[in-house]
N, C-alpha and C positions, 0 to 999 in steps of 0.2 A: 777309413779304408785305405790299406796300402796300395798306390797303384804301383804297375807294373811297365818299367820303359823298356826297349829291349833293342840293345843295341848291334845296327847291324853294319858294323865293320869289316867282319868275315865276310860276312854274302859279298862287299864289296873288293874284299882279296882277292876272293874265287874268282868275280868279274877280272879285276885288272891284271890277273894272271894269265891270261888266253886274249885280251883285247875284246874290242867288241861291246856288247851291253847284253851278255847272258852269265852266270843269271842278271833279270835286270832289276837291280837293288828298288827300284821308283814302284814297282808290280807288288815287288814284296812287301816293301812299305804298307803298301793298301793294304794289301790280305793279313797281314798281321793286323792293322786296327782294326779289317773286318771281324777276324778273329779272336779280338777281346784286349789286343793292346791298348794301355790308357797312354802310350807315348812310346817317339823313336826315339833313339841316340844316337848319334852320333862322333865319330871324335878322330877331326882330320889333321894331319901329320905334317908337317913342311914339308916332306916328300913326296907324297899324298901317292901311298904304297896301298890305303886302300879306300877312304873316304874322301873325292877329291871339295874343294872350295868350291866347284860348279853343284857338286853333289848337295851342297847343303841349304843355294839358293833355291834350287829348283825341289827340294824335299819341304821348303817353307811354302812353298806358291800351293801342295798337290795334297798334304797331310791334315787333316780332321783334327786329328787329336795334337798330343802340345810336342812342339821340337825340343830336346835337349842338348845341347851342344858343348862337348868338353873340349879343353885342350889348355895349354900352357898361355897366358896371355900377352905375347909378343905385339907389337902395334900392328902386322898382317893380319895377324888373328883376332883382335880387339877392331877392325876396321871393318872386317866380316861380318861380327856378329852387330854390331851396330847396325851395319847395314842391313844382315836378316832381319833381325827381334825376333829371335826364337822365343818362347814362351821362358827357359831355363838356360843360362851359363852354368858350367861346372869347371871351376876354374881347379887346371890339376900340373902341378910340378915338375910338367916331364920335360926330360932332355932331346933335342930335337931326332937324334938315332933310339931313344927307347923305343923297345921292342912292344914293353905294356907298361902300365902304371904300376910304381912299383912303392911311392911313398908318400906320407901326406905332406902336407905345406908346416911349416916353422912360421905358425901365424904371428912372432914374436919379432923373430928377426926381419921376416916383410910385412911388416905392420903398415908401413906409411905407401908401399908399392900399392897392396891387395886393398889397401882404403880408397886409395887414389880408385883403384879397378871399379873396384866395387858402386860407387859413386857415378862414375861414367854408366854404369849399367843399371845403376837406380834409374839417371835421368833418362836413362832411354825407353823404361817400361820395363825392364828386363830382371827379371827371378836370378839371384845370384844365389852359387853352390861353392863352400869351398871346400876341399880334399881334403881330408885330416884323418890321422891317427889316432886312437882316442886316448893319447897324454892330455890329461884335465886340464893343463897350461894353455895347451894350442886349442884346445875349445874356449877356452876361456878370451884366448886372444883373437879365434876368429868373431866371439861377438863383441868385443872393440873395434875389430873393422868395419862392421856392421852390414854384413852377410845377411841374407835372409835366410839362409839353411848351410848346412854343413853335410857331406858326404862322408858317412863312416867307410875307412880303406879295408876290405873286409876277406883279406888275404891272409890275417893270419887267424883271425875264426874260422876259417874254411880250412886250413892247413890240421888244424888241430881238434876240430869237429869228430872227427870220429875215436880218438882217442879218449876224447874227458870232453864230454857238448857241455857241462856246466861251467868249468875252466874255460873252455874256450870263451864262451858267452860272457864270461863277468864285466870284464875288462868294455865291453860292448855295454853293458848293462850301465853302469858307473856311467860312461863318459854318453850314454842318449841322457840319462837323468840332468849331468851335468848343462846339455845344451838344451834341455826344456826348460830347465829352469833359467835359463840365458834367454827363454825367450826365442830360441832359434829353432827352424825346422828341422826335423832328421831324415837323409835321403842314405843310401847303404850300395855299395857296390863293390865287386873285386871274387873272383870265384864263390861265386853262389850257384846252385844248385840244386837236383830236385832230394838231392838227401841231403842238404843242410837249409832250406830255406824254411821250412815251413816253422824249424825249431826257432833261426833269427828271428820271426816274425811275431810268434808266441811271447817272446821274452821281450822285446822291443814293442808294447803295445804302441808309444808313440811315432812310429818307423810313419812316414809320406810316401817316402819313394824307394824300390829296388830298380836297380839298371842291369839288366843280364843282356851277354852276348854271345859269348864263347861256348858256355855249357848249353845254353839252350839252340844253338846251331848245332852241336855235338848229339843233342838227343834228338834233334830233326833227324835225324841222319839214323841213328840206331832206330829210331819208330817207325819212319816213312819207307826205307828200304825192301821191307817185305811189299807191299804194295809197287812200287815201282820198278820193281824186278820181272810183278806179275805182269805190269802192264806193259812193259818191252818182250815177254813171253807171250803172251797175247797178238800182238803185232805180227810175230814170227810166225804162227799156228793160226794165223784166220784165213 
């Protein structure tokens, strides 16, 4: 069964853009695993523009279900998470002003970094993920690093999903086989959605994990609106 992590970076933009603690990202947290999330994500910024490092201690002490934790692994960030033990690292490529993720890891060229990494988050209990593309090279090299799972970057089956879903999907298709047969987990993320997921999910029987954030804060918004328009109309007419 694929579970579902749902990453809430956004909710914590909306917070840090007004100050304060509304919305408060810790409330939402809950009601999503009440709601059927099998995991959060999270993925905090050197800037921390919206998931801060306090955010990630305190999301380990209150959360049920299993913490995710992405980000580039600089020794702040690698001290962090050692220190949480989140259930998952998702170790991802970015530059510290990236706005999103935009590419996977050159498991070739930082072979002896991402081993070193990887290693350190074995001994600490900790489920290693690493970003990749699905060039059959860089799967191939992340399990000589010896990752326990691989993260398909899934921006551009999303890009071209609705033009040719078969096209889109192959390239996915090849490179899950390539990491089953490596023996490694398949986790999926990067513009996913409710008209492109359900097809990744079909064609990837071995798929673990989807991480969605963006679209599904987007459909919060387009579903719940009718509803909370009523109930601030309500308010006004009682």
């Amino acid at each position: 069964m694929t579970k579902l992590s749902i990453n809430i970076n956004k909710i914590a933009l909306i917070r840090n853009s007004r100050g304060g603690n509304n919305p408060d990202i810790y409330k939402i947290a809950r009601e999503l695993e009440d709601f059927g999330a099998d995991g959060i994500t999270v993925h905090p910024r050197p800037d921390e523009r919206h998931i801060r490092y306090a955010d990630v201690y305190a999301l380990k002490e209150m959360l049920r279900t299993e913490l995710n934790v992405e980000g580039n692994p600089t020794e702040d960030f690698m001290r962090m998470v050692l220190e949480v033990k989140p259930a998952q690292v998702t170790l991802v490529p970015d530059a510290p002003d990236a706005l999103t993720s935009s590419a996977g890891w050159d498991t070739i060229h930082h072979r002896f970094f991402l081993t070193e990494i990887c290693s350190r988050l074995r001994d600490a209990g900790i489920r290693s993920s690493i970003f990749v593309d699905t060039d059959l090279d860089m799967i191939a090299g992340a399990a000589q690093i010896g990752t326990d799972r691989i993260e398909l970057y899934t921006e551009a089956y999303a890009s071209n999903y609705q033009a040719d879903p078969i096209a889109a999907i192959a390239p996915y298709k090849l490179a899950a086989k390539k990491a089953a047969a490596l023996g490694l987990g398949i986790n999926a993320g990067h513009d996913l959605n409710l008209d492109n997921l359900r097809y990744l999910h079909q064609e990837l029987p071995g798929l673990n994990e989807v991480s969605i954030g963006h679209a599904l804060v987007c459909d919060a918004l387009y579903v719940g609106l009718k509803n909370v328009v009523r109930m601030y109309q309500r308010e006004l007419r009682g």
